[in-house]
C-alpha positions as CSV (number, residue, x, y, z in Angstrom):
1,X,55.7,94.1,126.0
2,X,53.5,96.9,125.0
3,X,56.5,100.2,125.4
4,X,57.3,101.5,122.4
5,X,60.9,102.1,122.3
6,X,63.0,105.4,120.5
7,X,65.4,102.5,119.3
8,X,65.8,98.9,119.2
9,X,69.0,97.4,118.5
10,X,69.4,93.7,117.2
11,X,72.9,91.6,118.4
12,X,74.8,92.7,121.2
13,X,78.5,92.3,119.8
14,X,80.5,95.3,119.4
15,X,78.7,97.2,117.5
16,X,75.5,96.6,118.2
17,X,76.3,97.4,122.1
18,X,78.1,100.9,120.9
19,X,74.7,101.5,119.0
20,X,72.7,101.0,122.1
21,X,75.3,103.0,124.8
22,X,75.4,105.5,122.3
23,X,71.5,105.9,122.1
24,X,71.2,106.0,125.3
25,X,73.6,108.8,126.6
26,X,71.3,110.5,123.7
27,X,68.2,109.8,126.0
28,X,66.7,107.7,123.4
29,X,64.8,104.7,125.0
30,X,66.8,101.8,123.5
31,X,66.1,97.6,123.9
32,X,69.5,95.3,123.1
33,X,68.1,91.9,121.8
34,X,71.0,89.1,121.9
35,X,70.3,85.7,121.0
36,X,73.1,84.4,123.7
37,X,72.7,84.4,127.3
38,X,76.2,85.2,128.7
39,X,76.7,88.4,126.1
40,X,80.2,88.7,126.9
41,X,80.7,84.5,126.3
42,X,82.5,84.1,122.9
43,X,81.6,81.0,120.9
44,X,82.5,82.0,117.2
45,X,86.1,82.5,115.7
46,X,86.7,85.4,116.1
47,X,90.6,87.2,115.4
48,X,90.0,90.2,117.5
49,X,92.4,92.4,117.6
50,X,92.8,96.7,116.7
51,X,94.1,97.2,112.9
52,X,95.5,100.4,114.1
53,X,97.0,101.3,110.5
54,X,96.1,105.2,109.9
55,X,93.3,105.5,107.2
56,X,91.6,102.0,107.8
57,X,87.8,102.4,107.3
58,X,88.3,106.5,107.2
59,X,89.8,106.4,111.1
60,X,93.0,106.6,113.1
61,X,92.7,104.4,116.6
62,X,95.3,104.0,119.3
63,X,94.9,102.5,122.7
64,X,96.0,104.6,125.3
65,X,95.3,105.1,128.8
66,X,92.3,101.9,129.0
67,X,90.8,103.8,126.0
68,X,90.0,102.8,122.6
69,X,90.9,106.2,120.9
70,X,88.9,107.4,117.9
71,X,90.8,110.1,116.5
72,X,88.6,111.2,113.6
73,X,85.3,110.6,115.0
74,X,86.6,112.0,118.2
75,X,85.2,109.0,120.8
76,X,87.1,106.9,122.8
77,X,85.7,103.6,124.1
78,X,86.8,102.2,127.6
79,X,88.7,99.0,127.5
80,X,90.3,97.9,130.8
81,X,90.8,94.5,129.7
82,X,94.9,93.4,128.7
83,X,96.7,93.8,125.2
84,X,99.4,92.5,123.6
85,X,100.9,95.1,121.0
86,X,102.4,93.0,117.8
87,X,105.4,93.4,116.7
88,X,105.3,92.3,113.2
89,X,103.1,90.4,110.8
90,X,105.4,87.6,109.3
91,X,104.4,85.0,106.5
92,X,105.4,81.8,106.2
93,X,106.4,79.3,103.8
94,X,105.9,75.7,104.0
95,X,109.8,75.5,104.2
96,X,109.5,78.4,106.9
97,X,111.3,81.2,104.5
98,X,109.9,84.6,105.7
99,X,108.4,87.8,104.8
100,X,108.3,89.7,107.7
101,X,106.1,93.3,108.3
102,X,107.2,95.5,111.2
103,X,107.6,99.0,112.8
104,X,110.0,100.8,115.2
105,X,107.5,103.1,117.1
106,X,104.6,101.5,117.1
107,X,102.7,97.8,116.6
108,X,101.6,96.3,113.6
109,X,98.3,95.5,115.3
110,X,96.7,95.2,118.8
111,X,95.9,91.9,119.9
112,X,92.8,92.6,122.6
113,X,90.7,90.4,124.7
114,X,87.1,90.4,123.6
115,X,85.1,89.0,126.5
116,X,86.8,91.9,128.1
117,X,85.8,94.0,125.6
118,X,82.1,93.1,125.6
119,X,81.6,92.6,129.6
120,X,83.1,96.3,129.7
121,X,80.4,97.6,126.9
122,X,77.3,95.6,128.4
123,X,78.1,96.8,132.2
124,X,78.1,100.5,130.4
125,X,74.8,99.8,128.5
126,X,72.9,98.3,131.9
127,X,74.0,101.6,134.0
128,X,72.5,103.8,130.8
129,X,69.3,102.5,131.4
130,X,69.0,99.9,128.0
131,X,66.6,97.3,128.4
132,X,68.7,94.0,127.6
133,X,66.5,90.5,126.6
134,X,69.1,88.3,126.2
135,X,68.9,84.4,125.1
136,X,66.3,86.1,122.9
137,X,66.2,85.2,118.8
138,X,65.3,88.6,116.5
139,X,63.5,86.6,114.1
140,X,62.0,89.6,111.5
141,X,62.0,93.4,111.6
142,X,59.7,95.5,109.0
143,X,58.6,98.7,109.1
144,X,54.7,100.1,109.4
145,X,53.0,102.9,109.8
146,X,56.1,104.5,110.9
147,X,57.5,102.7,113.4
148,X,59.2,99.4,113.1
149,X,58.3,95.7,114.6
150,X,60.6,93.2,116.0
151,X,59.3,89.3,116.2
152,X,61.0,87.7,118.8
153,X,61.2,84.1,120.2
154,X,62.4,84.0,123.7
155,X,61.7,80.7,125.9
156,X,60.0,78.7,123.4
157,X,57.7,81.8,123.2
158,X,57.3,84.6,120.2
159,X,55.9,87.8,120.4
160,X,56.7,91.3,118.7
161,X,58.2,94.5,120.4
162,X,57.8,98.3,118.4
163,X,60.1,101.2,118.0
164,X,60.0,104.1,116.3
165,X,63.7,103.2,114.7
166,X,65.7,99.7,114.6
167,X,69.3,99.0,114.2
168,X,70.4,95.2,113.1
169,X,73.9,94.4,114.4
170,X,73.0,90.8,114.5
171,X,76.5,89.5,112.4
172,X,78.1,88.8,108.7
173,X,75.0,85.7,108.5
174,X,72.0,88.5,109.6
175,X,68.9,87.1,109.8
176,X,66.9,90.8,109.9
177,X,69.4,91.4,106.6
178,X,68.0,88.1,105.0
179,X,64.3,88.9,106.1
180,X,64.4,92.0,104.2
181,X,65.5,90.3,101.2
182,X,68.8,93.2,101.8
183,X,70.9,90.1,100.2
184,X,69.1,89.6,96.7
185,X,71.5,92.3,94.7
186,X,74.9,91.1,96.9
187,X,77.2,88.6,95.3
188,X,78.4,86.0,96.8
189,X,82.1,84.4,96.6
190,X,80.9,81.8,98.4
191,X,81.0,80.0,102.4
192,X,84.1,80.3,104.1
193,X,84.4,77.9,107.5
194,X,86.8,78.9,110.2
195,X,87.8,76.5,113.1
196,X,90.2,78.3,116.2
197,X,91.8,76.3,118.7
198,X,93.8,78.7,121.8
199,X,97.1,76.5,122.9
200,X,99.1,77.0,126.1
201,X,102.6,76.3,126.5
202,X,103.5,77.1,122.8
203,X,107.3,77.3,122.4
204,X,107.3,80.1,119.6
205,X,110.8,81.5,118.6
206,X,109.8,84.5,117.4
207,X,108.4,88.3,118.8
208,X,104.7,88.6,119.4
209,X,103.2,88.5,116.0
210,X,100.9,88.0,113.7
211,X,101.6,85.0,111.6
212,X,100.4,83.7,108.3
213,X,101.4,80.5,106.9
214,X,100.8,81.0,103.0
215,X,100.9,77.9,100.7
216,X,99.4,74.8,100.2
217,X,102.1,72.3,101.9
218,X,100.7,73.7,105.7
219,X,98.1,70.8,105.5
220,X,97.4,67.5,103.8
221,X,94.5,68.9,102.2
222,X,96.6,71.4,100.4
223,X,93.7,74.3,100.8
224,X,92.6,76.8,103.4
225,X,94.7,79.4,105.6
226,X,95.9,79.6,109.1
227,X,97.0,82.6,111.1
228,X,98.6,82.2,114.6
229,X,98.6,84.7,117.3
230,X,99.4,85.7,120.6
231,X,95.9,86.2,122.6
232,X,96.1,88.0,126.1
233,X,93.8,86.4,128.4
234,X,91.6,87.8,131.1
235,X,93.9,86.6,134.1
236,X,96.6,88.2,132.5
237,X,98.3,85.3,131.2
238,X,98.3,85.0,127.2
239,X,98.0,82.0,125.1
240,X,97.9,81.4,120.9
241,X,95.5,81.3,118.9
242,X,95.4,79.4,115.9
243,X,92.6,80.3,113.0
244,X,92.4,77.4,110.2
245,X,89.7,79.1,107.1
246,X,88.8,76.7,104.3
247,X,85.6,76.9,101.9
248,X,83.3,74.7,104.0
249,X,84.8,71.9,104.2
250,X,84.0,68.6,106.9
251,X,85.1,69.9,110.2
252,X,86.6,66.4,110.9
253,X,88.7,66.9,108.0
254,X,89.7,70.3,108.8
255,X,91.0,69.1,112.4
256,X,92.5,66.6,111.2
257,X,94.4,69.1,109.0
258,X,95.5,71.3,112.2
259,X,96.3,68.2,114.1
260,X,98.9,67.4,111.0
261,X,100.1,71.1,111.2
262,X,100.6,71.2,115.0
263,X,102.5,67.5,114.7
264,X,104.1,67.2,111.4
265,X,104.8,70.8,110.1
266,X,107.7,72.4,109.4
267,X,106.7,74.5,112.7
268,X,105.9,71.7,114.7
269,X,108.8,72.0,117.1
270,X,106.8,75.2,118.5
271,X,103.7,72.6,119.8
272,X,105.7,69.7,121.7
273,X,104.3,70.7,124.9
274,X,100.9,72.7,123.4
275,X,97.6,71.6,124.6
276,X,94.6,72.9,123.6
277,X,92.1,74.5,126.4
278,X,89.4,75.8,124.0
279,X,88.2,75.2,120.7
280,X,85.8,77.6,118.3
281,X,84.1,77.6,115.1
282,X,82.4,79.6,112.5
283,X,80.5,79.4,108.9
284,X,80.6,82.7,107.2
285,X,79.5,83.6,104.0
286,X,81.5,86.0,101.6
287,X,79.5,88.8,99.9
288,X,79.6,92.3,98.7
289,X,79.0,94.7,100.9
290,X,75.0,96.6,101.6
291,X,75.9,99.6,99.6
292,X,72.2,101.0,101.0
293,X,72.4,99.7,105.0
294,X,69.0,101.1,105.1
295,X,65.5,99.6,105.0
296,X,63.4,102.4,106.2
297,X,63.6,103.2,109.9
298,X,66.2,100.3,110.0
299,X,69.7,100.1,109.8
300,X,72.0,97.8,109.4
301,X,75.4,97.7,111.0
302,X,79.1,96.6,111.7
303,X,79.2,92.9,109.8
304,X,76.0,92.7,108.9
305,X,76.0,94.9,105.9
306,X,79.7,93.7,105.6
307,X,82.5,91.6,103.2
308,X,84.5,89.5,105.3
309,X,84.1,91.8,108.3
310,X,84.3,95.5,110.1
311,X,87.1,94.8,112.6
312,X,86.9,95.6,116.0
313,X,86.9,98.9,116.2
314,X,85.0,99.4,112.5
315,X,82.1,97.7,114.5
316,X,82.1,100.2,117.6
317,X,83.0,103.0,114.8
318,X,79.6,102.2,112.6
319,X,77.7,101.2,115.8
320,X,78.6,104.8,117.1
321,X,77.7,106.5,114.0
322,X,74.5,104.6,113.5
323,X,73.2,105.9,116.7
324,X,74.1,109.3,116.4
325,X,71.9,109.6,113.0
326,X,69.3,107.6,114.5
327,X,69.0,110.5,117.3
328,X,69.4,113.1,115.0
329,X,66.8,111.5,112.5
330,X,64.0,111.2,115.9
331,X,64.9,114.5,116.7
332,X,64.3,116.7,113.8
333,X,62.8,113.8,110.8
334,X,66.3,113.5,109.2
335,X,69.7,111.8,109.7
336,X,69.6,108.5,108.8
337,X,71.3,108.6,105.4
338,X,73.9,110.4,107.1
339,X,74.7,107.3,108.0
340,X,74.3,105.7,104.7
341,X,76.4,108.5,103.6
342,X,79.2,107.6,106.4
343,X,79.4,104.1,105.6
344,X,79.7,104.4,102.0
345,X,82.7,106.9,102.0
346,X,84.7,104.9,105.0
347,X,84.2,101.3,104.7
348,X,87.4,100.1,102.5
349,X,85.5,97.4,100.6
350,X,83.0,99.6,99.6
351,X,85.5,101.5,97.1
352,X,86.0,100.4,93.8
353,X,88.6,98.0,93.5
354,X,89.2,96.8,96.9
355,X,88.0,93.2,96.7
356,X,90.0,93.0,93.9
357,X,93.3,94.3,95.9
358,X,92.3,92.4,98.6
359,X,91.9,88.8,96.4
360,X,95.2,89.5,94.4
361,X,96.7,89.8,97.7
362,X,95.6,86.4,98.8
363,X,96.9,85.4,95.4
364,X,99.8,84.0,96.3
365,X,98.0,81.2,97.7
366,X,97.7,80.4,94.0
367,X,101.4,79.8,93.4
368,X,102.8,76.7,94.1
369,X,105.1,75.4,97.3
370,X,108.5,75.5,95.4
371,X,107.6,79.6,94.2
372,X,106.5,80.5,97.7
373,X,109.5,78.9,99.0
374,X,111.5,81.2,96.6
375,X,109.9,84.1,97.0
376,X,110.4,84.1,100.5
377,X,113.7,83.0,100.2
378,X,114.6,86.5,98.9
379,X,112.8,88.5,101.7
380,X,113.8,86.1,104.4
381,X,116.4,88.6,105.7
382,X,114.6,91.1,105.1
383,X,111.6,93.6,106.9
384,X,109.3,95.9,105.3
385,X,106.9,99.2,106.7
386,X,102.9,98.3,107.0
387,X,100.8,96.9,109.6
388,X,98.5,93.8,109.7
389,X,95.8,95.0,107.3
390,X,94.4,93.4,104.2
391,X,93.6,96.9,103.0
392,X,97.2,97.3,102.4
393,X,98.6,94.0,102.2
394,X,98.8,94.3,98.0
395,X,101.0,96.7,98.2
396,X,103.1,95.7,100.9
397,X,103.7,92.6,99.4
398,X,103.7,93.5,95.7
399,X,106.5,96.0,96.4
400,X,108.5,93.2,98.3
401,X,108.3,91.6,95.7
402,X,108.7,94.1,92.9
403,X,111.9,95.4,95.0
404,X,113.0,91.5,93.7
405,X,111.9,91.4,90.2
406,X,115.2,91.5,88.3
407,X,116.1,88.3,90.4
408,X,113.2,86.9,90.0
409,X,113.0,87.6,85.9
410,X,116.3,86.0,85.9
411,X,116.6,83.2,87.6
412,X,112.2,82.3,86.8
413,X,110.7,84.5,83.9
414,X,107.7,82.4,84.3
415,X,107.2,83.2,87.5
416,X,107.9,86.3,87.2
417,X,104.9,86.8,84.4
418,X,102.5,85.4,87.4
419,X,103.5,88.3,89.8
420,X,103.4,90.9,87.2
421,X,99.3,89.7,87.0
422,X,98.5,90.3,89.7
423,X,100.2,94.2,89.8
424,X,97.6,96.4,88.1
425,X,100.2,99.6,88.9
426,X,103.5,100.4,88.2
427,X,106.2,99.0,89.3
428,X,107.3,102.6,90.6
429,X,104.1,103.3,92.4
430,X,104.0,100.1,94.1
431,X,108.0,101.2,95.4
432,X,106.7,104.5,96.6
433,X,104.4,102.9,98.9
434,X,106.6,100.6,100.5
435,X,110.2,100.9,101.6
436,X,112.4,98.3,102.5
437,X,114.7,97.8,105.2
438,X,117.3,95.3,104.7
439,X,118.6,93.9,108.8
């Protein structure tokens, strides 16, 4: 292929697709390399669904009218695919005590269809004019001479494509990120593996949420996390979805821990008649974010340059943004650390202190059965304000929980000492962020 392209664009997930539909209605040549064949086929766990909390990753997005609203970028993104909006985000422990998360007026979270979601954006991107290679491995990009070269293997077959600008959306385990050595100054807290099994003919009791079973008694192994969802499906119908994440563990092992949950759990009433019509998996490694998400002409985008991940709509956010610099920078030699610029001031884990929030949250996986249990004993009546959001989960659940303290001191001081570690606020600051309402 001797063209040379404005833009090529590496991975053809959400944001990598945004990049390329967004080049193009800027008349920029663009080429979409994806290493699947079917683009729209999903084969990785994947929890998709819109975190549509106000301030998450700098933006405010609704869904309204078959549009993916972005109110502060001001885009929308068409999404005709179905939704289920989420009541509330409620944790469980192993004794099935609650601490439930909900609003009145609107969802705690979005769950959406992603095939939908992708088949909509790559139908967009052919009718632009974006040359797509599909089953197609990126295996390198590196800049020279002004211009940047792609080495691709496609049908047993490797050969190099040129652009004057390149844009790696390829996912949280990059290969073009690797390649330009982008992960030597990132630290790593290690591999996480994620296995995702969607179940028909669950018997849940409760509203259409999204649920988090916190505590080590969910599973024989006594580690990992699941979350459980409601998933809309393409034909309309909706099934669940249930994520197990463990540091990488034998997958055997980790089914067999799901198979215990789904037979022998506290909730296990919920799966009598469940079967299981697909199953998913995923490795994913867990590393500070690409503070720089620029190696000369080439960016790098969405979950790529990521910790944990982007979400959804963070992906087709930075994949939008990325492309708009990238026209900007081939049309008058500068723009592309606007987008440095743009992902440095939005992306939540990129401000100081947000791991940290984000692990201490998670920290009540550190406390044992009988304290989770109790815990959630005193909330189990119980609803508080926030969304489904790891962002703000600390101080959702730190103000639950502070809201509690003089029970708690009294009836276990040393438990009480455990929460009051992982609060690096007051106690008054945390109540001002979140309110309780008592049912």
């Amino acid at each position: 292929m001797n063209e040379i392209y404005d833009l090529i664009v590496v991975g053809a997930g959400p944001a990598g697709l945004m990049a390329a539909i967004t080049a193009a209605k800027e008349r920029l040549a663009v080429a979409l390399i994806e290493r699947k064949r079917a683009v729209s086929s999903i084969k990785r766990s994947c929890c998709t669904a819109l975190i549509n909390e106000p301030g998450t990753h700098g933006e405010f997005v609704t869904l309204e009218n078959n549009k993916i609203v972005f109110h502060r970028s001001d885009f929308s993104v068409s999404y005709d695919g179905p939704s289920i909006p989420l009541k509330q985000l409620i944790k469980f422990s192993p004794k099935g005590y609650k601490f439930v998360v909900e609003r009145r007026e609107d969802p705690v979270a979005i769950a959406l269809n992603k095939e939908c979601l992708l088949e909509g954006l790559f139908e967009k991107a052919k009718q632009l004019g974006v040359t797509i290679l599909n089953d197609a491995q990126a295996l390198k990009a590196e800049n020279a001479d002004n211009k940047v070269i792609i080495t691709i293997k496609q049908n047993d077959k490797t050969f190099e494509i040129t652009s004057k600008t390149a844009i790696a959306a390829d996912g949280v385990n990059s290969r073009i990120v690797e390649n330009l050595g982008l992960n030597k100054e990132r630290k790593s807290f290690g591999n996480m593996q994620a296995i995702t099994y969607y179940l028909k003919d669950v018997e849940c009791p409760y509203p259409p949420a999204w649920m988090v079973f916190v505590g080590k008694g969910h599973t024989p192994s006594m580690k990992g996390q699941l979350y459980f969802l409601p998933k809309p499906q393409k034909d309309g119908s909706s099934v669940y979805e249930i994520t197990y994440g463990h540091p990488v563990f034998d997958e055997s092992a980790m089914q067999e821990d799901v198979k215990w949950f789904l037979e022998k759990s506290t909730f296990s009433s919920w799966f009598k008649k469940a079967t299981i019509v697909k199953r998913l998996s995923a490795v994913l490694k867990f590393c500070t974010p690409i503070l720089e998400p620029r190696a000369g002409r080439i960016l790098i985008v969405g979950d790529a340059a990521s910790y944990i991940e982007v979400y959804v709509q963070g992906a087709l956010m930075y994949g939008h943004h990325a492309a708009i610099s990238t026209a900007k920078f081939l049309k008058e030699g500068s723009g592309l650390d606007d987008y440095v610029e743009f992902w440095k001031k939005t992306f939540a884990y990129n401000q100081p202190g947000a791991i940290e929030a984000a692990m201490q949250a998670f920290g009540l996986h550190v406390l044992e059965d009988e304290e989770i249990d109790y815990l959630f004993s005193l909330t189990d009546r119980e609803t508080y304000k926030g969304y489904v959001n790891e962002h703000s989960s600390k101080e959702t659940t730190m103000g639950a929980l502070m809201s509690h303290m003089d029970e708690i001191k009294r009836d276990k001081p040393e438990l009480a000492a455990k929460i009051e570690k992982f609060d690096q606020v007051s106690t008054e600051e945390f109540l001002q962020v979140t309110k309780k309402d008592k049912k």
